[in-house]
C-alpha positions in Angstrom: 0.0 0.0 0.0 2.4 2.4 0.8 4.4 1.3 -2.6 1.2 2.4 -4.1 0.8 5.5 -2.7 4.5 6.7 -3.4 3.5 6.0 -7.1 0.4 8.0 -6.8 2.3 11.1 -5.0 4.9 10.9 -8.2 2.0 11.4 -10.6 2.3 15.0 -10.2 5.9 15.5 -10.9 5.2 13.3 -13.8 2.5 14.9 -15.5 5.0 18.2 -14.9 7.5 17.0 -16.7 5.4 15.6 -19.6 4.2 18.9 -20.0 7.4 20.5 -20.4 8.8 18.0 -22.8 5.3 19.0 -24.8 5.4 22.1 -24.2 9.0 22.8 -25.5 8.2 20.9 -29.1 9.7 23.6 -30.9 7.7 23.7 -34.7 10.8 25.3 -36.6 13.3 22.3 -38.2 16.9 22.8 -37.9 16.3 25.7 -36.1 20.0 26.3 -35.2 21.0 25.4 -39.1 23.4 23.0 -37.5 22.6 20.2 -39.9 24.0 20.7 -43.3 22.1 19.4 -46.4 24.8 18.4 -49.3 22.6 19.3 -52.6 23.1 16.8 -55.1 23.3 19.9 -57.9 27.6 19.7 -57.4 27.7 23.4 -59.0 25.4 24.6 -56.0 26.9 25.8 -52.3 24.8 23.6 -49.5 22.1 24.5 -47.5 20.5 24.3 -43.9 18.5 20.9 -43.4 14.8 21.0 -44.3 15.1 25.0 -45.3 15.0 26.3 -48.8 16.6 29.6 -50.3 14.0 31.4 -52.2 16.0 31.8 -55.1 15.5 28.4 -57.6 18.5 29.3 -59.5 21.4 29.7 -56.5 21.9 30.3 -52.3 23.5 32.1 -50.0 23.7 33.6 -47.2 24.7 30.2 -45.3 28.6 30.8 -45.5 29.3 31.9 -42.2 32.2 34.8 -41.7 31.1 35.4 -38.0 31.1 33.7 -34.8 27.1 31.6 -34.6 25.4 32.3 -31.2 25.2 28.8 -30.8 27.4 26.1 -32.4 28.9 27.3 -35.7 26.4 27.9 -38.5 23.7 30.7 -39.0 21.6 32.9 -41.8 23.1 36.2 -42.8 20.3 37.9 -44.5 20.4 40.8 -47.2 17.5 42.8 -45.3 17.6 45.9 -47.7 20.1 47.3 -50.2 21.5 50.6 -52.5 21.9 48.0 -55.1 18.5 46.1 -55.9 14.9 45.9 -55.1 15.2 43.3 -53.7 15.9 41.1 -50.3 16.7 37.6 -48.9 14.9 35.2 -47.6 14.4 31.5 -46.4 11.6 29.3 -45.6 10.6 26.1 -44.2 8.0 24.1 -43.5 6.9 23.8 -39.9 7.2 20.7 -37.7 3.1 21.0 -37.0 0.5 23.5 -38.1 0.5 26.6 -36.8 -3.2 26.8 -35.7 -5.3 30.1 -35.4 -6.2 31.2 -31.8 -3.7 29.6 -30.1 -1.0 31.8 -28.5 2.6 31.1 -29.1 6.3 31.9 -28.3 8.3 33.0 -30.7 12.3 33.7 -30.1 15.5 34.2 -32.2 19.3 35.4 -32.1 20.0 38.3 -34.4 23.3 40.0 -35.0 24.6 42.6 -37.5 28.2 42.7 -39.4 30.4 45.7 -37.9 33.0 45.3 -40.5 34.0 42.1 -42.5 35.1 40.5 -39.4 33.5 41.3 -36.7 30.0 42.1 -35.4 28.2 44.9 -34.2 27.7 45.8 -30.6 24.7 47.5 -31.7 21.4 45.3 -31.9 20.4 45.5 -35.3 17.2 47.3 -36.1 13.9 45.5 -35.3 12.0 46.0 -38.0 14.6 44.5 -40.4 13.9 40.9 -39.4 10.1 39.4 -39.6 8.0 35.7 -39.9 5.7 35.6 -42.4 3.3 32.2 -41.5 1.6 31.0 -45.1 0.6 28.2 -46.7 2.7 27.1 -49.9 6.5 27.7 -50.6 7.5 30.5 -52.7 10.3 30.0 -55.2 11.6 32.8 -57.9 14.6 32.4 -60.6 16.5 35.2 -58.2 16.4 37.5 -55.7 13.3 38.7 -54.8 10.6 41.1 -52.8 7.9 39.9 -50.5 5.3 42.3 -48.9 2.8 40.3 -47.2 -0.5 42.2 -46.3 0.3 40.7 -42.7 3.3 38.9 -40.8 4.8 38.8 -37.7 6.8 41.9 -36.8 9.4 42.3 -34.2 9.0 46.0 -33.8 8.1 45.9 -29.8 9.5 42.7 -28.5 11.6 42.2 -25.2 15.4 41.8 -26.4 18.2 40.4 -24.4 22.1 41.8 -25.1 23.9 38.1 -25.5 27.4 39.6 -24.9 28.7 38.7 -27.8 27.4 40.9 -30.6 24.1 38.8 -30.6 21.5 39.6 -29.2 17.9 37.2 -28.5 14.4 38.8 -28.9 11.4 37.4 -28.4 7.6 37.7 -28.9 4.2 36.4 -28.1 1.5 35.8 -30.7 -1.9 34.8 -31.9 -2.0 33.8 -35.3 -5.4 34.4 -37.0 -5.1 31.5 -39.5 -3.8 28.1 -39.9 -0.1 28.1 -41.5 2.2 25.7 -43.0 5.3 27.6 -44.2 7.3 29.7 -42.1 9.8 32.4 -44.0 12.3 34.7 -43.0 13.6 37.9 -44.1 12.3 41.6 -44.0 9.1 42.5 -45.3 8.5 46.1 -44.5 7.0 48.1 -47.1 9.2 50.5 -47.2 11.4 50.4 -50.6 15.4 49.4 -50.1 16.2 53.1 -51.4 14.4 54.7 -48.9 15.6 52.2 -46.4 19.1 53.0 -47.0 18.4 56.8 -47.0 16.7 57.2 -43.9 19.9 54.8 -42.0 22.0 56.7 -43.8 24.1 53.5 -43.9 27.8 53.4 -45.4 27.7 50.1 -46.7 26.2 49.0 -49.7 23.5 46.7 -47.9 21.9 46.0 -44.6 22.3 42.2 -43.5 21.0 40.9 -40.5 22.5 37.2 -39.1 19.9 34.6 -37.6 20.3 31.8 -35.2 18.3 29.7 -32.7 14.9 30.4 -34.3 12.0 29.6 -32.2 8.2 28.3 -32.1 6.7 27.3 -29.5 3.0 26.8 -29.0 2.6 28.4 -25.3 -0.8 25.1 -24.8 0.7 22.6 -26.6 -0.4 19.0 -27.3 1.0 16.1 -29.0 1.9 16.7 -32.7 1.9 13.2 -34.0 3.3 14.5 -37.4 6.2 16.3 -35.9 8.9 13.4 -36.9 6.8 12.5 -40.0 7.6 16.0 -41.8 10.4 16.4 -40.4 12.4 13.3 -42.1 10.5 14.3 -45.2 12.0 17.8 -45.1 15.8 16.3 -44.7 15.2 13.8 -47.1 15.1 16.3 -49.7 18.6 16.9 -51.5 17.5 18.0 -54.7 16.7 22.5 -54.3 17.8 24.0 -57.5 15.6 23.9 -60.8 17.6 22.7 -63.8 15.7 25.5 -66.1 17.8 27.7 -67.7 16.6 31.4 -67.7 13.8 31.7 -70.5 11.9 28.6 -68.9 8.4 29.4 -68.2 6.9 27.1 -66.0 5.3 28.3 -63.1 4.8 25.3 -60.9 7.4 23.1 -59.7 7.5 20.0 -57.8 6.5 18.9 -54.5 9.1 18.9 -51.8 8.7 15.3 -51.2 8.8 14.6 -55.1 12.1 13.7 -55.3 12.5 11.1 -52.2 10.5 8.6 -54.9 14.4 8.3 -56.7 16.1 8.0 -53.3 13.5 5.3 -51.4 12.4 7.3 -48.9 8.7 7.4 -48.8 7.1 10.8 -49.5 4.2 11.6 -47.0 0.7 11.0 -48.7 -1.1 14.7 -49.7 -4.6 12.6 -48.2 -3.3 12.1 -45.0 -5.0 14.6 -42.8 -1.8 14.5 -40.2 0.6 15.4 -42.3 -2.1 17.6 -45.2 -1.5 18.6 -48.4 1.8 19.2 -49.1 2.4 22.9 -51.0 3.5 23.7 -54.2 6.5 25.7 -55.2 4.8 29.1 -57.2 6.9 31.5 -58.1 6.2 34.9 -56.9 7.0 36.9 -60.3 6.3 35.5 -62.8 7.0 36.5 -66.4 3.9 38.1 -68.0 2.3 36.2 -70.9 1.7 39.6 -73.0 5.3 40.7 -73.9 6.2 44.2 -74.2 4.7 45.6 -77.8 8.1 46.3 -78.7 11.6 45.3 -77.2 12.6 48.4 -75.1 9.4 48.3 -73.1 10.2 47.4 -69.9 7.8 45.0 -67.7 7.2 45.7 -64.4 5.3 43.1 -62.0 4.2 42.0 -59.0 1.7 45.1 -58.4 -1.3 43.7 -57.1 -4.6 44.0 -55.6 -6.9 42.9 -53.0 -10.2 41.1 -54.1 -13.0 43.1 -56.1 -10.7 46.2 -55.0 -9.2 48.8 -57.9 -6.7 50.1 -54.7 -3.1 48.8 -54.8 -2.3 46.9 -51.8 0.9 48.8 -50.8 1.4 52.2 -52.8 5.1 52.7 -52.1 5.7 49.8 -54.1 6.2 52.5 -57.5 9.1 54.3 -55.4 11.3 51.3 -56.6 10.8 51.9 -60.1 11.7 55.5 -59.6 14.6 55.6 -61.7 12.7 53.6 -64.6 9.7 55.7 -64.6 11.5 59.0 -64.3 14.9 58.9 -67.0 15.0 60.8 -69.8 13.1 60.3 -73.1 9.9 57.9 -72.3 8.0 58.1 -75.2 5.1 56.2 -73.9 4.0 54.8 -70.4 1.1 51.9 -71.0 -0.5 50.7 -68.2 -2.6 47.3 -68.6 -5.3 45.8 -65.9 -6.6 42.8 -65.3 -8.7 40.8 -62.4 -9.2 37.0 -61.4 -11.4 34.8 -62.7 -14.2 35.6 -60.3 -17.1 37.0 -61.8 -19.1 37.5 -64.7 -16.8 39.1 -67.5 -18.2 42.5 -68.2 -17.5 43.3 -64.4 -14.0 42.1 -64.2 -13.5 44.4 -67.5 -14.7 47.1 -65.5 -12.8 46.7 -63.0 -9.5 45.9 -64.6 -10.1 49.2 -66.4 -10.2 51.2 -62.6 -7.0 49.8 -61.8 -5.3 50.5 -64.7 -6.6 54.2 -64.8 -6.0 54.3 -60.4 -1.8 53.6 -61.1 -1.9 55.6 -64.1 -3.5 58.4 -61.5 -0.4 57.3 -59.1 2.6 57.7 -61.8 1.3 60.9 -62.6 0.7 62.2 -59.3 4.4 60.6 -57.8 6.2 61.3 -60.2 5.5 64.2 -62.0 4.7 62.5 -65.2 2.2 64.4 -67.9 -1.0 62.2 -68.0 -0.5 62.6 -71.7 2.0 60.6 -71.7 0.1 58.0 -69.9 -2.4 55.3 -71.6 -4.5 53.0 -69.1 -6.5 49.8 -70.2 -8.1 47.0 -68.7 -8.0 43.6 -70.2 -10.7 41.9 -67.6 -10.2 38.4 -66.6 -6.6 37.2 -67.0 -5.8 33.3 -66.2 -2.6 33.4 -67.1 -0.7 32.4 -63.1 -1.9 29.2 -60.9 -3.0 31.8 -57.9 -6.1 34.6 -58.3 -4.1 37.3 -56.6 -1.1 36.9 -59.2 -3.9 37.4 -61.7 -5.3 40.4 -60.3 -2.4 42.7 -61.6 -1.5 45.6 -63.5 1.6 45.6 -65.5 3.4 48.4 -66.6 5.4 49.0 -70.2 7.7 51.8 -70.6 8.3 53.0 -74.4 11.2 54.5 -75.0 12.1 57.2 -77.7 
């Protein structure tokens, strides 16, 4: 009897302890890039296991120059540069769904180059570094930009100085839908030119290192397809499309795809553990009405919300400054076009507003003569897999 009690007085302590172990299932994999994956594309530089470079065409950012927080590998991230558009980033695919409602913990190291060998005693700026929870990988030929409508910002969060030019912040959160994909980088919607002029910064671009990312479900409960996704995740070796520039496909494989050659089973897209697994889109893709003439220069990626004429994020033109401003444009052509939502003669309409609302905005931001300025709408394009790719407006510059 008293054996049995004794075993009955443990049960607390136990339960305690199960609840920590739970409780401390962190949902990033690899999350201090320890484990290396050797590509099997020779002429490629390797990658973290289970995380994926948005670029289909080459990485970086994983050959570290500086002392890791931890152990002796880490991101360095282009958050903003004088140079390009565009940014870095890196995604995954999360141990277990990130479900809507439930309150998490989220925590990461983040240090800043000082010079080309050492780091920054300064903690780099906040809203630099950012999570944006979705549902499908993104993959472009390069470099790219993402401005999500929402993601999680750091702006606010309690930060900790590591000693050792790193420095750990951390952050509570609700998300407000279910999420698959976790990526990394900055997403502000600020425009790298302005970035760099309000820093004032010397050097050419802003980069911001990452270690020991972080996310934890504050309530957590078992997550039976934790190990599943993970080994599916390092199985994959193959991460760089063999299209040459030119290629126009939009959708590539599966993540898993590619264990078929090796053996290793891929996880099945029925199973409601493990759920459908998302396809690599492409975030910019080429448009399938080339430029009237072969100095016009496409612009994309300016998009809309649904049934709305109103570009999502405005300062997205400052970019294009320098394009939309040099001397002798002959011609600026503006071109609209919606989803696939609707009956046509509405989405005409429509495409037709936001054509004539950024051909308002050109004039407007950049002193351009409306004269020089024709706006159309083509209605319902099909032309990219997703609806908000589709609802666009694309812009062709004429030159003299």
């Amino acid at each position: 009897m008293q054996t049995f009690f004794r075993h009955i007085a443990c049960l607390p302590f136990l339960i305690f302890l199960l609840h920590q172990r739970v409780q401390g299932q962190n949902l990033v994999p690899n999350p201090s890039f320890e484990d290396v994956n050797t590509c099997i594309e020779f002429s490629q530089p390797c990658s973290p296991s289970a995380w994926f470079y948005l670029s289909r065409k080459f990485t970086t950012g994983y050959f570290p120059r500086f002392t890791s927080a931890t152990g002796s590998r880490h991101l360095q991230i282009v958050a903003a540069s004088q140079e390009t558009a565009n940014r870095q980033y890196w995604e995954t695919m999360l141990l277990c769904p990130l479900q809507a409602g439930e309150r998490y913990t989220v925590s990461l190291k983040i240090a800043s180059p000082g010079n080309k060998t050492e780091l920054s005693p300064i903690c780099p700026n906040l809203r630099d570094i950012g999570l944006w929870f979705t549902n499908r990988f993104i993959f472009v030929q390069g470099d790219s930009i993402l401005q999500p409508r929402t993601y999680l910002s750091f702006t606010g969060s309690s930060t900790r100085n590591l000693k050792n030019g790193w420095f750990e912040i951390k952050k509570e959160f609700i998300p407000t839908t279910n999420s698959t994909i976790l990526i990394v980088g900055n997403f502000v919607r600020t425009a790298n030119v302005d970035i760099m002029a309000q820093r004032n910064s010397p050097a050419p671009t802003i980069d911001v290192l990452i270690d020991d990312l972080s996310v934890l479900r504050v309530k957590e409960t078992t997550c039976i397809s934790y190990q599943k996704i993970k080994d599916s995740l390092y199985a994959i070796l193959r991460r760089h499309s063999d299209n040459q520039p030119g290629d126009s496909d939009l959708v590539l494989s599966d993540p898993p795809t590619d264990n078929r050659r090796r053996g290793v089973a891929p996880p099945d897209e029925n199973d409601t553990l493990f759920g459908p697994v998302p396809h690599r889109v492409t975030d910019t893709p080429r448009s399938s009405h080339p430029a009237p003439v072969t100095d016009t220069i496409i612009i994309h990626n300016i998009q809309f919300d649904f049934d709305k004429y109103l570009i999502q994020n405005p300062d997205t033109l400052q970019r294009y400054r320098s394009l939309l401003t040099r001397p002798g444009i002959k011609k600026i052509q503006v071109v609209g076009f919606t989803d696939d939502t609707g009956p046509e003669t509405y989405n005409l309409d429509l495409s037709k507003k936001r054509a004539r609302e950024i051909a308002r905005l050109l004039s407007a931001k950049f002193d351009i003569p409306p004269a020089l300025i024709e706006a159309e709408g083509r209605g319902i394009s099909r032309d990219y897999p997703t609806k908000d790719l589709n609802r666009r407006v694309e812009i062709y510059i004429f030159h003299k």
